[in-house]
N, C-alpha and C positions, 0 to 999 in steps of 0.2 A: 397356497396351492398344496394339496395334497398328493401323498402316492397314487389316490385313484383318479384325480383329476391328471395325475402326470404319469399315465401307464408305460412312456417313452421310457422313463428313468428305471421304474421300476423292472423292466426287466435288461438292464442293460448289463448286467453279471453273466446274465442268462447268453446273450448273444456276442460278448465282448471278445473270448478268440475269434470266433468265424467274422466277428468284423474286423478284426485286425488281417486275415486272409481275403478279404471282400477287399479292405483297405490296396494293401499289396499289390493283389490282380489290378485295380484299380490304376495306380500307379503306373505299373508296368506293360499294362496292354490297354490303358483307357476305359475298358470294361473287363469288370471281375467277375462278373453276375455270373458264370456258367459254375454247376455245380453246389452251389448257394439254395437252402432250402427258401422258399418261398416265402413260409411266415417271418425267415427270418429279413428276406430284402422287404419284404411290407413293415415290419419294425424300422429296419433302419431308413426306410421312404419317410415313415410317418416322422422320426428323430428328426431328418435334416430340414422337415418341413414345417418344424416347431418354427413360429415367430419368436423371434428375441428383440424385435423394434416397428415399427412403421416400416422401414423401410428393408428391412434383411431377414432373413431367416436364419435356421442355425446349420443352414449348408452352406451358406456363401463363404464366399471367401473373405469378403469385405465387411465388416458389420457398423450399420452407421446409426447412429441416436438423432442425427440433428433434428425431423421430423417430430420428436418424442420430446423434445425440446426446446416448442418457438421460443419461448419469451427468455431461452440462456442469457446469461450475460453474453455482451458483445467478447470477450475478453476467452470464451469457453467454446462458445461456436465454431464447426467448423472441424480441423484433425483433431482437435479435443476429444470431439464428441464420434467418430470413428476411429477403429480398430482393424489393419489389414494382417491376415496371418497369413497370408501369402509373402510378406519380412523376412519369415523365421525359415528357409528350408531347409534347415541343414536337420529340424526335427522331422522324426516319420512322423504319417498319420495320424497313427491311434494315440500320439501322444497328444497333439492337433486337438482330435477330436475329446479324449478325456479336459484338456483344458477349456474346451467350446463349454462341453456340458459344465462343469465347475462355474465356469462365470456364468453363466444359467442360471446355474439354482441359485451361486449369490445376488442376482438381479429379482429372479422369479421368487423364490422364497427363503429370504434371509433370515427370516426366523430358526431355520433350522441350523445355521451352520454358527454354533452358540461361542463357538473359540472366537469368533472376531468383534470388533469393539462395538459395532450396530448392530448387532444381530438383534432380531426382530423389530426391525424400522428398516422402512423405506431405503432403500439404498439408489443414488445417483450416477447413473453410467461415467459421466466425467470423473466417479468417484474411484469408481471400478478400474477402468480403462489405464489409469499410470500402472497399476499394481501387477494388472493384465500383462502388461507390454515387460517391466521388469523380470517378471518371473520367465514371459517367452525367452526375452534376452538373455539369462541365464542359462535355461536349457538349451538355449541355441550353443552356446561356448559351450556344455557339456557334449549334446553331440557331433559337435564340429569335431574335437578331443575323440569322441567314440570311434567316429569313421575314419580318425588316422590310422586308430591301434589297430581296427578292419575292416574290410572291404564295404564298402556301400552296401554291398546284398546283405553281408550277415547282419551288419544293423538296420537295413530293413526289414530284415525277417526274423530277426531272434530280439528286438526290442517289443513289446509289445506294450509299451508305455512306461508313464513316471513312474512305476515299482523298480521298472528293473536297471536304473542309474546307481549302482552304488556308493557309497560314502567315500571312496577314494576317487570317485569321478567328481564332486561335490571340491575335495579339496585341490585338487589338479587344475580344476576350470576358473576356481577364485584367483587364483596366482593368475591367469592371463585374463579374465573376463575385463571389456572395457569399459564398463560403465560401472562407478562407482555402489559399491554396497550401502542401503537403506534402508529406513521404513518403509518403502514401496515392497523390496524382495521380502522381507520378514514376513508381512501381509500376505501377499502371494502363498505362500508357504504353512500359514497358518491356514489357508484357505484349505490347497488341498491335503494338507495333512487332518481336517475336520475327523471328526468320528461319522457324519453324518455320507459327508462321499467315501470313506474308508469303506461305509458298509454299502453303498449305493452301486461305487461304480470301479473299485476298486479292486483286484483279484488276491493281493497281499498289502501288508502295511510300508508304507517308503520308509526309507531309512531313516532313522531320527540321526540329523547333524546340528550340530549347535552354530548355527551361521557366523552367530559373534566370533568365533575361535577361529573361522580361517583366517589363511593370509590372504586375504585380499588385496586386489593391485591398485585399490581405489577404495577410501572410506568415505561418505558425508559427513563433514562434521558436525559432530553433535553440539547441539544446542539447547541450553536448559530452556525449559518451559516458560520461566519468568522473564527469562531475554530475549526471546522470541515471541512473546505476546506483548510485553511491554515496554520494547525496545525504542527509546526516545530520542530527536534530537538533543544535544547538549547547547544550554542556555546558551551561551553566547552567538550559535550559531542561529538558534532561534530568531534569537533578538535581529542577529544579521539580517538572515533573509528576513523579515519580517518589514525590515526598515528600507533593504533594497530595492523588494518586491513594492513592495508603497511608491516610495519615491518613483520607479521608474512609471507603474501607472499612472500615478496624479500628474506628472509630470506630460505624459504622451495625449494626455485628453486635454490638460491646460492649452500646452502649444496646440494644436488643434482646434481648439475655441470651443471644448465640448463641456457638459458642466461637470461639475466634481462635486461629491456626496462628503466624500473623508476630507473635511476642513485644515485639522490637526495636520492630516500628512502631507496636504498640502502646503501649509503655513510652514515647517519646518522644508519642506523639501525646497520651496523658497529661499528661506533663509540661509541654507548651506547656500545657495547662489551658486550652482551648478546643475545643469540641466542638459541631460545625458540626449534628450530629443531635439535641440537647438545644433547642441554639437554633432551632431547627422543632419543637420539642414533638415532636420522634420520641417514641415509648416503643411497648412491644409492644402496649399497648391501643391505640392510634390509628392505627399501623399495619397490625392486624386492621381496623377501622373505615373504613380507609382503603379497603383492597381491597375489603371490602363496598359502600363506595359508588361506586367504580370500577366493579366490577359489575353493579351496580343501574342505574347510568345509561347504561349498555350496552346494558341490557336484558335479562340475565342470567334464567331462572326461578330457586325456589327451589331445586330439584334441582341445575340447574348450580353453584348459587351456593357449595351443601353441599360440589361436591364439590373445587372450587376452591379453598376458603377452607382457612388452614393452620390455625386452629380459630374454628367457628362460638360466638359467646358467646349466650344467651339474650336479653340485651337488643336483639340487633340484630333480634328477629323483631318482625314484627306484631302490635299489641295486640287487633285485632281482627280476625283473617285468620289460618287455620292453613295452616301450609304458606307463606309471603311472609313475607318481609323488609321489613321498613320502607321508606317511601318516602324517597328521597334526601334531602329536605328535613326528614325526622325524622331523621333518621342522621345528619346534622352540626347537631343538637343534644344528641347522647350526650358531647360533650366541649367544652371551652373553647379550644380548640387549631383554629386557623381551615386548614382543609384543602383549602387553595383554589389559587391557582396559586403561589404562595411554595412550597408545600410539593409540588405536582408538579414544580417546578421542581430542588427539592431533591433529590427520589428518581432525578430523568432526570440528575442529575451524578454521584450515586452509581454509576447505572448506568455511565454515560460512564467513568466513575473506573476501572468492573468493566473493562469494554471495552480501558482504554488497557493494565491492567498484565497483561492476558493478551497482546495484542497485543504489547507492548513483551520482555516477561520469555520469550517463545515465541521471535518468528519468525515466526510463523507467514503464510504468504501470504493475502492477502483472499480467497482462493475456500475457504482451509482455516478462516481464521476464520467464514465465512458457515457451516460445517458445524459447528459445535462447537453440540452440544444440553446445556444448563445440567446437569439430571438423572441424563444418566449420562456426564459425560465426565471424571471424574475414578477412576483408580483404582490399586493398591497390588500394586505386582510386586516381589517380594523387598523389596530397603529403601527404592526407589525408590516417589514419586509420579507419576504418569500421566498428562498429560489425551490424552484420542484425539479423534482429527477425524479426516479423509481429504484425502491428498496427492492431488489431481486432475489436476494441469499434469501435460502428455505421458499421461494416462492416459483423456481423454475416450472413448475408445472401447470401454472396459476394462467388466467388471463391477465392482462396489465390495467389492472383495477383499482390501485396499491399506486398510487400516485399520491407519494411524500412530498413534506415542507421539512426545510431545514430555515433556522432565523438567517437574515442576510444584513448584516453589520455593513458601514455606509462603503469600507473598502472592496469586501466584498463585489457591494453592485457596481463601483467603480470599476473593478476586475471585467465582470460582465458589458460594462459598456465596451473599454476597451479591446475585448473578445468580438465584441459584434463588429468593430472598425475591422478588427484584422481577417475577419472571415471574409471579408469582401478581397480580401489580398487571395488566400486560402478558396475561397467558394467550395467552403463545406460549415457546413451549418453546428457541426460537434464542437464542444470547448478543448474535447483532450482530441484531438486528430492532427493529421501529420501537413507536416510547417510546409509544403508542395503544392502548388494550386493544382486544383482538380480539374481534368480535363473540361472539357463541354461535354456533356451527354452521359459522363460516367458516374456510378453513384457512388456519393461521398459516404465514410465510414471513420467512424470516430476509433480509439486506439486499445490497443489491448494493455494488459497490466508492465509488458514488456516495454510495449511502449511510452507509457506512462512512466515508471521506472527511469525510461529514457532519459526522457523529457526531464525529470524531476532534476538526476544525476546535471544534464547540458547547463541545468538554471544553476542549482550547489558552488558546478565547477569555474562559473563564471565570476561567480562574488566572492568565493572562498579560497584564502592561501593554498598553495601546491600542497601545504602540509597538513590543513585544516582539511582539504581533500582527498588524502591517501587515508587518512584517519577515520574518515564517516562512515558509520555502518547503516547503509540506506534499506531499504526495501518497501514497496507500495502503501505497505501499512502506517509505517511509520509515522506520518502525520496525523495518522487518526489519534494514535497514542500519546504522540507530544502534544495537543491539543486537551487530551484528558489529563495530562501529566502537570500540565500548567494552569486549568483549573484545580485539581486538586491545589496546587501551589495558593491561588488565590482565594484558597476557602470558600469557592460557589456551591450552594447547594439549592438554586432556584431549578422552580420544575421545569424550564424549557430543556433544560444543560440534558436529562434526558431523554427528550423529544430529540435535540438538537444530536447527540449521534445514534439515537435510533437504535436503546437499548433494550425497548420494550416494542416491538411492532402492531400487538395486537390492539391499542387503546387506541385511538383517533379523537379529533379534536385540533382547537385551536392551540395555539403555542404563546400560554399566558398562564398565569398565578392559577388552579384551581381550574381548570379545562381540561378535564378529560387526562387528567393526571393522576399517578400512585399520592395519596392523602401521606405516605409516609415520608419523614422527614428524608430530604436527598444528599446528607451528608456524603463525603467522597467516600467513606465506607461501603456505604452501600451502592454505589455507581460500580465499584473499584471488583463489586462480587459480579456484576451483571455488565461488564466491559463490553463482551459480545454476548450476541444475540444466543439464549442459550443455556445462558447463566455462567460460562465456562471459568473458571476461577482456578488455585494452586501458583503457587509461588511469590513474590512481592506484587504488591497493589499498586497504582499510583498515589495513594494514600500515604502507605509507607515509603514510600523512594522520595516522595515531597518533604517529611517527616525528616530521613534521614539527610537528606541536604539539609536541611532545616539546622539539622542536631549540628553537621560536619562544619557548618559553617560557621557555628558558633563555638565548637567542643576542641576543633581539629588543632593536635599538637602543633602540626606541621604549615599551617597557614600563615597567612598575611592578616593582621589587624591593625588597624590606626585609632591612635585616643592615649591623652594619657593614663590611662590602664592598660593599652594593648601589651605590652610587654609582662606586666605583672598573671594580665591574666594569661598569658603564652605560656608561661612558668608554670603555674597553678595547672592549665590542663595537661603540660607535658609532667608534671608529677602524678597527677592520676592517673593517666593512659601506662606511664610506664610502670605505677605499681602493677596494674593489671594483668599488662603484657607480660611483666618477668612471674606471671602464674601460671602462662602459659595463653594468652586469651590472645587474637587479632585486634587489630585495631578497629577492622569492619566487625568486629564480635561486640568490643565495645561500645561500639555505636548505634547498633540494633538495640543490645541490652536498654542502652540510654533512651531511644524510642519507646522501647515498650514499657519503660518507667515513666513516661509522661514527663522526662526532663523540665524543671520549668524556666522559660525563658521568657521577656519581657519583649516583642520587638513594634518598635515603635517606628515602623516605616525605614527610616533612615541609618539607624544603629539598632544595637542592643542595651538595654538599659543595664549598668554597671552597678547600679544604685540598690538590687536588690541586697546587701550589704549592710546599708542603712536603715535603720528603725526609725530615727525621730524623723520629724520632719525639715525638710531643708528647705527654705525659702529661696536660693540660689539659685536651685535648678530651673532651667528656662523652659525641659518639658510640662512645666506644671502650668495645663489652661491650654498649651500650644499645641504639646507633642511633637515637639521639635528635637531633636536627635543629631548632635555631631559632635566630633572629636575637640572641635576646637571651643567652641560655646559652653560644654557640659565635661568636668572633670570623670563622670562615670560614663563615658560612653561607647564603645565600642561595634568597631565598622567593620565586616568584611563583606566578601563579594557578592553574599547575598544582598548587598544591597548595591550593589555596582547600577543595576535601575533606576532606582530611586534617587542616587546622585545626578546621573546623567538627562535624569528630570527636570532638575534643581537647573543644571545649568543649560536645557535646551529652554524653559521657558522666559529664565533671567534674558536670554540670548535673543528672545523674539520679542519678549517687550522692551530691549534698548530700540527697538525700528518703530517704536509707534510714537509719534509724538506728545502725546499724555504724558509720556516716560522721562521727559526732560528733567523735572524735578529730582527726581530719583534715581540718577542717572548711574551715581556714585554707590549707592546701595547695591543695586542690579549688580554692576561688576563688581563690586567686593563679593556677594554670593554666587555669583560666576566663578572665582579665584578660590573663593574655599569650595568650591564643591567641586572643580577643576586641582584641587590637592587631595582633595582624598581620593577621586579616580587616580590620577598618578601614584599616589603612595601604594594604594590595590594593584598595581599595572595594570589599570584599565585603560583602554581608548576614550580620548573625549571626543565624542559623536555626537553632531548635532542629527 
């Protein structure tokens, strides 16, 4: 949009005192209009009657986007997407109205205002909107501060906007301002300090303050770029939830009698011989009984309740009432089994359980998870599993045409089955929505990222040490990352991995070898440049973080190894680290350096091969043919935690073929490699976990 398309702007130099006096009268008697030249109330008639949305102009008081916005994420709709400046009164008018116009022309025409980081693209009101609201907030504590020092009138009348706060009001207002200093106010500021509204709408230049330099009563802490984009769970916690979240679903569909997809987590969840759903007196009958009384104290009719229910039993109706179900208080005496907060307690983990391994095993981003409907998002293209959501980021403006596949691994759809059982508790159809059955008649609405957040934190705090939980740095993202961080780990570089988090959106196609995929090799290099959508890159990869555990695990002075080398080689690395160090270098210095020299190391699953040492040949070693790898078998071998997995493999599957009876013969063998793979997790301080 141009100055002649936008004649408002253009002369807004032109009429800017007399609207600051138009303003005033305004204020003060309701109407200013007497004595006001004409052309100039027909200027400011035409200004306030600019559209800024579907739904507002740039008079109102209120300005709202939702309109301009169906297809937002659920997670952004709603006060996201409005701006009230009727908030802020402690500012006059004309200050009001210079900041109306400003976010204007950064909505209207971003090209022009070249100091901020999208100028000339599209700019998104949810974008605008935080920056908006900061920068009010600011100036509100500056004029709160103004009208002490004077009376209300002289700063209505002798303020005539953002020029004339000076630079000691700037540092006066940071000492008491209550909302923390950020990228948001920075933004703000870089707006209207622009050259482009300096010369538009401006009468002088604002004061140059260097924001960084106050005192502020409230900083956000900063966050480097690399920890904040590729902020991961730490393995063992992975591993945790991973194994929790498993067990508890396989577990909840077994009792149940419903089928089960993921064999493996089944067969170990088994085999621990504990079963978190028996110990709440799950079974199909009380879980029916359950939802009925969920129901019931809802407020459910019988009609709803019929048509809810995964099957209605005759005992639950009325003895004396055709057509009514039992009243609450008879329906938890149908069973011995106390269905009271223990056991909604039980069903909102399972959910939680559902939640983490679609979330973790996907990718998927919180505005994608907020769309996944339980019912039908699972489905069967050639040999592939499905689940569909919808990719939203960059597409708020779009129709909902953009209906994504993500691969769905067998826990996955097990996650989703048991999602569909507990919505019949819930009667809301969303997988992320809130653990509360939904009225009759109201409409169900799946969770925002806060929520999500929530939810994620309830499941964490459940499974993880008091201490393991003061210590996690969570946030919505997180699992997309740890996801990518443990492929990297695994050396994937098949082409689903990126279909599967959706780091190219423009290519469509099925989710297979040579479909509609980049021809270029998909090493985590290149996944690691293109993480989001974007291309956004700068700081460690998960390439390099995989790398450097990699290096730590095998290089680190300060570690735990077992084998007889682990001591020798504990020596060897703590004399190289510490020539290093007394030069002056980190120890994380050292270790990157050792990354980007391709350090070479031999890992053969289970250990580390010690043997590179050796030139001839040894016919002793028992990795030769096998690739077998332990301390105790192989004089060169050397174990740490990076493979704390790989042991605990060793001994869950020895653990599950002593129960099959084929096993009899072998019985002796099994637990002898039970015992040594159960000493070197102890020697690592590792848990033995089946």
């Amino acid at each position: 949009m141009s100055e002649v398309m936008f004649p408002e702007l253009a002369a807004y130099k032109k009429w800017r005192d007399v609207a600051h006096v138009l303003l005033v009268g305004i204020q003060r008697e309701g109407s200013g209009t007497s004595g006001v030249p004409l052309e100039m109330l027909s200027w400011y008639n035409a200004l306030m009657a600019l559209p800024v949305s579907k739904r507002s102009t740039l008079g109102d008081p209120i300005w709202d986007f939702n309109d301009d916005y169906p297809n937002a994420a659920r997670n952004i709709k709603g006060a996201k997407l409005r701006l009230n400046f009727e908030l802020y009164p402690a500012l006059n008018q004309s200050a009001i109205l210079e900041v109306k116009v400003a976010m204007y022309c950064w909505l209207k025409i971003p090209s022009s205002l070249r100091s901020l980081a999208n100028s000339g693209r599209n700019v998104k009101a949810n974008t605008v909107i935080p920056c908006i609201k900061a920068g009010l907030s600011f100036l509100s504590s500056m004029s709160e501060q103004a009208r002490q020092l004077m009376t209300d009138e002289f700063f209505e009348v002798g303020y005539h906007g953002l020029t004339y706060f000076d630079a000691g009001m700037y540092r006066a207002a940071a000492v008491v301002h209550p909302h923390a200093f950020g990228p948001d106010i920075k933004r703000f500021f870089n707006l209207v300090r622009s050259p482009f509204l300096q010369e538009q709408i401006f009468d002088k230049p604002l004061p140059y303050v260097e924001l960084e330099s106050l005192s502020w009563a409230k900083v956000i802490k900063h966050t480097e770029e690399a920890d904040r984009i590729y902020r991961i769970l730490p393995s063992d916690v992975f591993e945790k939830a991973s194994r929790e979240a498993s067990f508890a679903v396989v577990d909840f569909l077994s009792v149940l009698g419903e089928p089960v997809d993921d064999l493996v987590a089944l067969t170990r969840q088994t085999a621990k011989e504990y079963s978190l759903g028996k110990s709440q007196g799950l079974s199909r009958y009380n879980f029916d009984l359950y939802v009925a009384l969920r129901l019931r104290r809802k407020g459910y009719d019988f009609h709803a309740m019929s048509e809810a229910m995964v099957q209605v039993r005759p005992e639950f109706h009325s003895d004396q009432y055709l057509d009514t179900f039992k009243a609450p208080v008879n329906l938890i005496q149908l069973t011995d089994v106390h269905l009271g907060d223990d056991f909604r307690q039980y069903i909102n983990f399972v959910s939680y359980s559902a939640c983490y391994l679609v979330a973790q095993y996907t990718g998927m981003r919180p505005s994608e998870l907020a769309e996944i409907l339980v019912e039908s998002c699972i489905e069967q293209e050639n040999d592939y599993w499905l689940l569909i959501s919808n990719v939203i980021k960059h597409r708020q403006g779009l129709a909902k045409l953009f209906d994504d596949k993500w691969i769905a691994i067998p826990i996955v759809r097990d996650a989703i089955r048991a999602a569909c059982l507990i919505a019949k508790v819930k009667q809301n159809p969303y997988l992320f929505s809130n653990v509360d059955t939904v009225a009759q008649g109201a409409e169900p609405t799946s969770m925002t990222s806060t929520g999500i957040t929530f939810q994620f934190r309830a499941f964490f705090e459940e499974i993880l040490t008091d201490e393991e939980y003061e210590t996690l740095t969570f946030s919505p993202y997180t699992l997309r990352h740890t996801l990518a961080h443990h492929m990297a780990r695994a050396e994937l570089g098949l082409p689903f991995i990126s279909h599967q988090l959706k780091h190219f959106g423009d290519l469509v196609g099925g989710a297979g070898q040579n479909k509609a995929f980049s021809e270029v090799s998909l090493g985590y290099g290149a996944i690691a440049a293109i993480l989001s959508k974007g291309g956004r890159s700068g700081g460690k990869t998960p390439l390099q973080m995989a790398e450097e555990e990699y290096i730590t695990s095998f290089c680190d002075p300060d570690g735990n190894y077992a084998g007889p080398n682990a001591q020798i080689h504990k020596a060897r690395m703590k004399k190289v680290f510490d020539g290093y160090m007394a030069a002056g270098y980190t120890k994380e210095q050292i270790i990157t350096q050792m990354v980007k020299k391709r350090l070479a190391i031999i890992n053969v699953g289970q250990g580390f091969c010690y043997g590179m040492k050796r030139e001839e040949h040894d016919e002793s070693l028992p990795c030769i043919g096998s690739l077998r790898c332990n301390p105790i078998r192989c004089k060169n071998a050397v174990v740490s935690k990076v493979h704390a997995p790989k042991w605990r493999e060793v001994y869950v599957q020895n653990s599950l073929a002593l129960s099959s009876p084929a096993s009899a013969q072998v019985e002796e063998e099994l637990r002898a490699a039970m015992e040594e793979a159960k000493g070197v997790l102890e020697y690592l301080g590792e848990e033995v976990e089946v």
